[in-house]
C-alpha positions in Angstrom: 96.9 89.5 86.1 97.3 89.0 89.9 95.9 86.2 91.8 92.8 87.6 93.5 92.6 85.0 96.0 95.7 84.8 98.4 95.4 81.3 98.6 96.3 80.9 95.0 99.6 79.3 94.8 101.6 81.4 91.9 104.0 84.8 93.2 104.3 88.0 91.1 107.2 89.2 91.5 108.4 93.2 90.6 112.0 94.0 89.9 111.7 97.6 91.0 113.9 99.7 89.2 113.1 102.8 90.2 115.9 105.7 89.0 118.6 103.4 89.5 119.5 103.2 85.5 121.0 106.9 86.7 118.6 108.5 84.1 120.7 106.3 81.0 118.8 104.6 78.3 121.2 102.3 77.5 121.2 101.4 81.2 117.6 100.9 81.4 116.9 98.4 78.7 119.4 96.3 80.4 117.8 96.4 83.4 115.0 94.8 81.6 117.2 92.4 79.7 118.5 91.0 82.6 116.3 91.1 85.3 113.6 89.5 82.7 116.4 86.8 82.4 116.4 86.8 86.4 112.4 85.7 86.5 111.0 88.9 87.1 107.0 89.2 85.8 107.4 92.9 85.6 110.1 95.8 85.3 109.4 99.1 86.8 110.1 102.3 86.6 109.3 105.8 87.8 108.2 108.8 85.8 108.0 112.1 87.4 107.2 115.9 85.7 109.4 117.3 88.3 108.8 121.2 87.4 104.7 120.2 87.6 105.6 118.2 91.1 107.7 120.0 92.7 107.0 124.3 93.6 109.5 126.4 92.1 111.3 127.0 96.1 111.7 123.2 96.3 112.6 122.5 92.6 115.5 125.2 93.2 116.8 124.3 96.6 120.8 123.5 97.3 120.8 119.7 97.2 124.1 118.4 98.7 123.9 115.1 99.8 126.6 112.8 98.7 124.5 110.9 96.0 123.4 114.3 94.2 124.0 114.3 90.4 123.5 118.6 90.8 123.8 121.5 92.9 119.7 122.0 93.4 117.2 119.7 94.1 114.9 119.7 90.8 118.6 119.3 88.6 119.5 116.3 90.6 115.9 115.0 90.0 116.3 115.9 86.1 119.4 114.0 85.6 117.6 110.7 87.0 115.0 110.7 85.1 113.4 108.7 81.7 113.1 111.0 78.6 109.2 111.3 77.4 110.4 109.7 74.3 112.3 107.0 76.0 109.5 105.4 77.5 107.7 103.4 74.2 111.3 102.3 73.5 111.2 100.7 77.1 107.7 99.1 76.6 108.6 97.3 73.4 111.7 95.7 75.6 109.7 94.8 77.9 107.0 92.8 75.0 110.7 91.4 73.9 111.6 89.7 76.9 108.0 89.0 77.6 107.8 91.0 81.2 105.3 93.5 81.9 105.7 96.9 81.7 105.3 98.8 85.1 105.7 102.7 86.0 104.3 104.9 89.1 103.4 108.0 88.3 104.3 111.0 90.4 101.9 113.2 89.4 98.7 113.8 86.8 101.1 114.7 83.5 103.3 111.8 84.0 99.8 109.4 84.9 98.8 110.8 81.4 102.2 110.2 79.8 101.5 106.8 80.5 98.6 106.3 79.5 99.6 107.4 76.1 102.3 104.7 76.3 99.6 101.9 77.3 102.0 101.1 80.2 100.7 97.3 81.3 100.3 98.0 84.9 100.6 101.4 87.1 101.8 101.6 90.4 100.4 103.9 93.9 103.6 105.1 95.9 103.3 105.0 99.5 103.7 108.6 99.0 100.4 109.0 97.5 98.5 106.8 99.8 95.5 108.4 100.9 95.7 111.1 98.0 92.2 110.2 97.1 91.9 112.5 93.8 94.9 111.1 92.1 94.1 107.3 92.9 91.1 108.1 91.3 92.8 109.3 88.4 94.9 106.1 88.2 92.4 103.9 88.9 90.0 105.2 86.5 92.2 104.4 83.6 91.1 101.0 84.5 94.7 99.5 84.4 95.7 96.8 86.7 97.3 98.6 90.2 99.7 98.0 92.6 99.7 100.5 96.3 102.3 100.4 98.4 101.0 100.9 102.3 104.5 102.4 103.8 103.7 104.8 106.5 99.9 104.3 106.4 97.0 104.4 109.0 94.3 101.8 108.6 91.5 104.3 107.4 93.9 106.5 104.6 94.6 102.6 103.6 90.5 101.4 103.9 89.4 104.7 101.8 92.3 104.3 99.6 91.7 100.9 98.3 87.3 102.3 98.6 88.4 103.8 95.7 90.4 101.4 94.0 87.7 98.9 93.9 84.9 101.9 92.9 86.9 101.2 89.7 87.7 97.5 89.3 89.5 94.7 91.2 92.6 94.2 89.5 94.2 95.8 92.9 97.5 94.5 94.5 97.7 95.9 98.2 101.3 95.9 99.0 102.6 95.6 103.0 105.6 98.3 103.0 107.9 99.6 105.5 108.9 103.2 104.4 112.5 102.8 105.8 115.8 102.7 103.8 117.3 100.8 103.9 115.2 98.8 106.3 116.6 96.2 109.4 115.3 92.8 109.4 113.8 93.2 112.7 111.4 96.0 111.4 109.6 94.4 108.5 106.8 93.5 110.4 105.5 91.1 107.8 102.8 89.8 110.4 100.6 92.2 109.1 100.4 90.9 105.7 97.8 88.6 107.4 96.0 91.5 108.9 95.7 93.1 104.9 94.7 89.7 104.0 91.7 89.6 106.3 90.7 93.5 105.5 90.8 93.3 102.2 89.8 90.2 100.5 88.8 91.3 97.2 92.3 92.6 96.8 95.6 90.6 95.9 98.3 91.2 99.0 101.9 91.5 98.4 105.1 93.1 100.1 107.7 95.4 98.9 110.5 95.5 101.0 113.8 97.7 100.9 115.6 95.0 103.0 119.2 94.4 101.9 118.4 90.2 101.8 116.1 87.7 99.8 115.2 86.0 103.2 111.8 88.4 103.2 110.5 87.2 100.0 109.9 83.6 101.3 108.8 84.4 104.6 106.6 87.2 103.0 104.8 84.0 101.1 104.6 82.3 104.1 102.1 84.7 105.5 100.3 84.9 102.4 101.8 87.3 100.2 101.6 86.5 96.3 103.0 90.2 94.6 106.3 91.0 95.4 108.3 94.2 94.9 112.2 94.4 95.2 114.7 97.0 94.5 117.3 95.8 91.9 120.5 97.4 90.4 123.5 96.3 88.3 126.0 97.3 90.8 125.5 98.3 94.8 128.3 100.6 94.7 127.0 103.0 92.4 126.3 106.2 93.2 122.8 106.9 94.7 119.8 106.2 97.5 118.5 103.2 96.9 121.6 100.7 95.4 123.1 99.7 98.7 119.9 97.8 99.6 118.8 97.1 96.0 119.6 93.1 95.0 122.3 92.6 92.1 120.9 90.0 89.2 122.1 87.4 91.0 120.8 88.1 94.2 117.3 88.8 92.8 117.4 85.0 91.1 118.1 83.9 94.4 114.9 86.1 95.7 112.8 84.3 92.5 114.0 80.8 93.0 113.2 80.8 96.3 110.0 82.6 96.9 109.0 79.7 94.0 110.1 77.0 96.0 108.5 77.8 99.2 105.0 76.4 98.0 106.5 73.0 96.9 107.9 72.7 100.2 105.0 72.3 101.8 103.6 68.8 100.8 104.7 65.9 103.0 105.8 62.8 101.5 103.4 60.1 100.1 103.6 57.5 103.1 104.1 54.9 100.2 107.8 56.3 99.5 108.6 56.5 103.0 111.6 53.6 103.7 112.0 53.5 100.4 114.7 55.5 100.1 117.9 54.9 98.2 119.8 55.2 101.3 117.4 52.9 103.3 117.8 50.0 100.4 121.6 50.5 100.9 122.9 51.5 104.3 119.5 50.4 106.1 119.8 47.7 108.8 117.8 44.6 109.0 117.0 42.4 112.3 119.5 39.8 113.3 119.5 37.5 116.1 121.3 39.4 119.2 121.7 36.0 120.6 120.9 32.2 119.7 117.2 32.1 119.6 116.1 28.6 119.7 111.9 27.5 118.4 109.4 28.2 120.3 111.2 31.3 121.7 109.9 35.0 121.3 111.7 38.0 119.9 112.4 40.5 122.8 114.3 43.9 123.1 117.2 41.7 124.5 117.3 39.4 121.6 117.2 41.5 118.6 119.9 43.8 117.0 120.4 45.2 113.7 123.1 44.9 110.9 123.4 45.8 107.1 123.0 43.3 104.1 123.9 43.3 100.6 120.1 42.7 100.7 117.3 43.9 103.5 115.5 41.2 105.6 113.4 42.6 108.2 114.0 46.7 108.9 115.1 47.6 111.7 111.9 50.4 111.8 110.0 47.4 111.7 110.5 45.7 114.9 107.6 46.7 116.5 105.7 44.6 114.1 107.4 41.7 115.5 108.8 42.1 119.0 106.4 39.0 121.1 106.0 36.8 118.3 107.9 33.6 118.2 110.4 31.6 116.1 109.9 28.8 114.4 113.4 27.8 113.9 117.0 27.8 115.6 118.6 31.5 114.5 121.8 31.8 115.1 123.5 34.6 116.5 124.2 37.4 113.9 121.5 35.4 111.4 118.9 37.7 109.7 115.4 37.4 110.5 113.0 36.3 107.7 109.4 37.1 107.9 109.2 33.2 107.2 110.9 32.7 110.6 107.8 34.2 112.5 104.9 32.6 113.7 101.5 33.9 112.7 
C-alpha cells in the first residue's frame, strides 16, 4: 500500500479526521464525501472505549475548558465519539468513494472493534509510541500501519518499529511534532532524513498540526511519501483541533501541491530551450550596429539586436559569431543572415 522505498515518487496522503465530525454521523460520511473528492487516499478516524481507557477518577473528572461538550472528562469524550455500529456504515463510504478506510485505536477493545470491521489500515498514536504490548497487538493483525513519532526518543522509536517489522513491512514511520497547534519554525522536518536513514525497510511520512499546506511540499522534499493532515468542514467550530485543521479547500491545495513538487524537478530538454513562444515572437535577432563593409569582422561594437516579424540570427547566439567576417556590405540596422558569415 505505501511505497517502501522513499525514493519512490507517488505521496499518500491522510485526511485525518479525528473527532472533528463532533461525534455526528451525518457529519462523518461527509467528511469522507468530500475530502475523497479533495484527493485524499485515506479518511481517518479515531475510536476509543473511553470507560476501558480511562480509570473511573479520570473518566469522572470536572472538564471545563472552553471546547467541552460536558461537565466531566469521560462525558465530553462520549459525546465525540463514533457509535460501535456506526463504524461498517463508515467503511462502505469509504469503498464508495474509493479512499481507504483508516482508524487508531486507543485501546485493545476498540483494536478489536476494528478488526471486526476489516478497517483497511490502523494507525499508532504518538501516544502509544513505545507501548510495546499494544503495537504488538496491532501489528499482529497483520494490517498495513501507520506510527506517529511525536514526543519520541530514538530507542522507544527503534524498539517500537523492532516490533512492527517482527510482524510484516507494510509500516509507515511518521515524523510528528506533538504541539497544537504547531509554529512553522518548530516542525523540524530535517529529521525526516534522519528516519529515512534509520529505518529503511519502513515508508517515512509526516503528520503535522501546522495551520498551512506549505509543510506538505517541503515535507516531500526531504523525502517524505505518507502524509497526515487534520481536516474539518469549518475552523470555527467548536473544539481542539479545528483551528489548525485545513477546510476542503485548503487540503486540495495541500494535495495539488505535494503532487506537483516531483514534476518540478526535471529540467528542460536542451532541445526546447529558445524555442519558446515568446522567443519566436518578442526575441531579438543581430543587426548591424553600424555599416559593416566585406572583409570586416563582427565585434561587440558592431552588433546590436532588434525584433523581426521573422528571427535571423538570436541575439543568444552571438558568441557563435562575434570574430568571423562578412562577406557583404550590411547596412546599419540590416539583420545578419547566417549566409552573411564566412566559414
Amino acid at each position: 500500500m505505501f511505497n517502501r522505498n522513499n525514493n519512490a515518487e507517488e505521496p499518500f496522503i491522510i485526511a485525518e479526521v479525528g473527532q472533528n465530525h463532533q461525534g455526528n454521523l451525518d457529519t462523518a460520511r461527509e467528511f469522507i464525501r468530500i475530502f475523497a473528492l479533495e484527493g485524499a487516499d485515506a479518511v481517518k478516524f479515531q475510536t476509543r472505549d473511553n470507560r476501558y481507557l480511562f480509570s473511573d477518577d479520570a473518566y469522572k473528572a470536572p472538564y471545563h475548558s472552553e471546547n467541552a461538550f460536558a461537565e466531566t472528562y469521560g462525558a465530553h469524550r462520549e459525546k465525540l465519539e463514533l457509535r460501535q455500529e456506526w463504524l461498517p456504515i463508515l467503511k462502505k463510504d469509504c469503498i464508495k468513494y474509493g479512499v481507504k478506510f483508516m482508524s487508531t485505536p486507543f485501546d485493545e477493545p476498540s483494536l478489536e472493534l476494528l478488526q471486526q470491521i476489516d478497517v483497511d489500515i490502523l494507525k499508532v498514536a504518538s501516544f502509544d509510541l513505545g507501548n510495546l504490548p499494544f503495537i504488538h497487538r496491532i501489528a499482529s493483525l497483520g494490517k498495513p500501519v501507520v506510527m506517529s513519532i511525536g514526543g519520541g526518543k530514538i530507542d522507544q522509536i527503534r524498539s517500537s518499529v523492532e516490533v512492527l517489522l517482527n510482524h510484516h513491512d507494510e509500516v509507515a514511520i511518521l515524523h510528528c511534532v506533538s504541539e497544537y497547534p504547531c509554529e512553522y519554525s518548530r516542525l523540524g522536518l530535517d529529521n525526516i532524513e534522519v528516519l529515512i536513514k534509520e529505518f529503511p525497510r519502513c515508508t517515512i511520512g509526516s503528520s503535522d498540526h501546522f495551520n498551512g499546506t506549505l509543510s506538505g511540499p517541503v515535507a516531500y522534499l526531504k523525502g517524505a511519501r505518507v502524509f497526515e493532515k487534520h481536516v474539518t468542514l469549518n475552523r470555527a467550530w467548536k473544539g481542539t483541533d479545528h483551528s489548525f485543521a485545513l477546510e476542503p479547500e485548503g487540503f486540495r491545495k495541500f494535495v495539488r501541491d505535494i503532487k506537483r513538487v516531483r514534476h518540478m524537478m526535471p529540467p528542460k530538454p536542451e532541445d526546447e530551450l529558445g524555442n519558446e513562444q515568446v522567443f519566436k515572437k518578442l526575441g531579438k535577432s543581430l543587426v548591424a550596429y553600424e555599416e559593416i563593409r566585406a572583409g570586416e569582422k563582427l565585434t561587440l561594437s558592431n552588433l546590436s539586436g532588434r525584433i523581426f516579424n521573422a528571427q535571423y540570427i538570436p541575439v543568444r547566439d552571438s558568441n557563435q559569431v562575434i570574430g568571423r567576417t562578412v562577406k557583404r556590405n550590411i547596412e546599419k540596422g540590416e539583420p545578419i543572415h547566417y549566409a552573411d558569415i564566412q566559414g
